[in-house]
N, C-alpha and C positions, 0 to 999 in steps of 0.2 A: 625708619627703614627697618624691615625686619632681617634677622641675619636667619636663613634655613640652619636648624639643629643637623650637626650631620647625624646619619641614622646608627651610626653605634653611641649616640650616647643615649638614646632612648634606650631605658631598661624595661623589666618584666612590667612593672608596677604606673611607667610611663604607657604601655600599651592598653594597660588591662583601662585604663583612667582615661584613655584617649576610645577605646572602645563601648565603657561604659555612655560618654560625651556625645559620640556618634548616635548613639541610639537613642538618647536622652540627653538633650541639651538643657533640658526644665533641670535637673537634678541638682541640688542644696550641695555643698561641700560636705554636708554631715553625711547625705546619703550616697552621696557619691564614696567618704570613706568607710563605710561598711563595706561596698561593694567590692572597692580595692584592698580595703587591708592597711589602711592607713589612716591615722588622726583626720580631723576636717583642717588643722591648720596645714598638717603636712601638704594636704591633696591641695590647697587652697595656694601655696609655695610652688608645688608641682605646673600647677593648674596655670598659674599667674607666668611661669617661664616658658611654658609650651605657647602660650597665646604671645610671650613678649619675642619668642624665636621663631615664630610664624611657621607652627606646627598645627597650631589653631587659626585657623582666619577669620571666625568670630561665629556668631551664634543667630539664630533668627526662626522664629517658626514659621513650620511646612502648612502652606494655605492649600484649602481646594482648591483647583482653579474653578470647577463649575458652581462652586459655593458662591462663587465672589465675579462672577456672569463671565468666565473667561477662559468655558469646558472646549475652546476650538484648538488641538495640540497641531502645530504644523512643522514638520521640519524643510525645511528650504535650502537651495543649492545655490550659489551663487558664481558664477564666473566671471571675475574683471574684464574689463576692456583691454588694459596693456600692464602690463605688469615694472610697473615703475613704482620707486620707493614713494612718492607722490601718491599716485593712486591708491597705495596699500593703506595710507596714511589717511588718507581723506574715507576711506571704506570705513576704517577702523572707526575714526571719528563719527560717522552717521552710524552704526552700530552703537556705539557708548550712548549716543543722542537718544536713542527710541526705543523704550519703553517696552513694546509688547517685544522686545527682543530677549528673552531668558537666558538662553547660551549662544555663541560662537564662539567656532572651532577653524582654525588654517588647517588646510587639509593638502596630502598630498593626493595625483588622480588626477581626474576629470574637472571635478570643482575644486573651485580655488576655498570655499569656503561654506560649512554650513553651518545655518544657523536654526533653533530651536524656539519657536515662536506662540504665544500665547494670545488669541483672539476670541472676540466674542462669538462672530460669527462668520459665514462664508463673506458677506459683505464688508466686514472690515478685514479678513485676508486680503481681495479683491485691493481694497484701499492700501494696505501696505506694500503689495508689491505693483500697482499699477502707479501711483500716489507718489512712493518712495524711495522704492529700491530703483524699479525700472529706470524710474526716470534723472537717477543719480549718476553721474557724472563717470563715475569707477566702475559703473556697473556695465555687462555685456551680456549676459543670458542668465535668467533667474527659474529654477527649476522647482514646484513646490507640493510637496506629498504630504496629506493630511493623517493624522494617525485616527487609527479606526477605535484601539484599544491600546489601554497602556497595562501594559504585566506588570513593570517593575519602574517603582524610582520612588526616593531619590535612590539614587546606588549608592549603598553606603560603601567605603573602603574596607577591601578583604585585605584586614591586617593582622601582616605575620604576628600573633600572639607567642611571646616567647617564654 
């Protein structure tokens, strides 16, 4: 179980190591403490409590999606049927189940929920929400916009550098 760092104990030297991380997650403790200003064992101390206070959630490389046959970005609306802790729970569950789901977001509004979805093509959109969503149980009207163009991501966190 991670305990959240509260945010005044991160200092100057915890940000600057938590921003280098962000932009570079490949980065060696040696090179990482050039960057910060501190020993590799320091950073590697630093490093090792940030990820055991769940300041870090862990590390993984940024794939193309159209490298890896799966250039379709859609983001999807979904709206429940009734709004029972049941429903909520059994939505969440098909969410966790499926794969070409990248993100979900509870949202407040119109939809109850949207979700960020990576496909190959129009034809397995088609399949995920005819196939899966539609016809799931929690579900009540599924809304789904395809992105034309992506400007920006992943969004790194604009952190207060102090």
């Amino acid at each position: 179980m991670h305990h959240m760092a509260a945010l005044d104990a991160l200092d100057a030297l915890d940000w600057r190591l938590l921003d280098a991380l962000q932009n570079d997650a490949s980065l060696t403790n040696a090179a990482l403490a050039e960057t910060v200003g501190l020993s590799a064992s320091q950073v590697s101390r630093r490093r090792q409590r940030l990820e055991q206070e769940g300041v870090i959630r862990g590390y993984r490389a940024a794939l193309e999606p159209s490298a890896v046959g799966l250039g379709v970005i859609v983001f999807i609306h979904v709206a429940l049927d009734t709004h029972s802790r049941d429903n909520a729970r059994r939505f969440r569950d098909l969410v966790r189940l499926t794969p070409a789901i990248l993100e979900a977001h509870a949202l407040t509004g119109e939809a109850d929920y949207l979700l960020k979805v990576a496909v190959g093509d129009l034809k397995a959109l088609a399949r995920l929400v005819n196939e899966i969503l539609m016809p799931h149980e929690s579900v009540a009207r599924v809304r789904s916009e395809i992105a034309l163009e992506t400007l920006k991501e992943p969004g790194l966190l604009p952190l207060p550098m102090t």
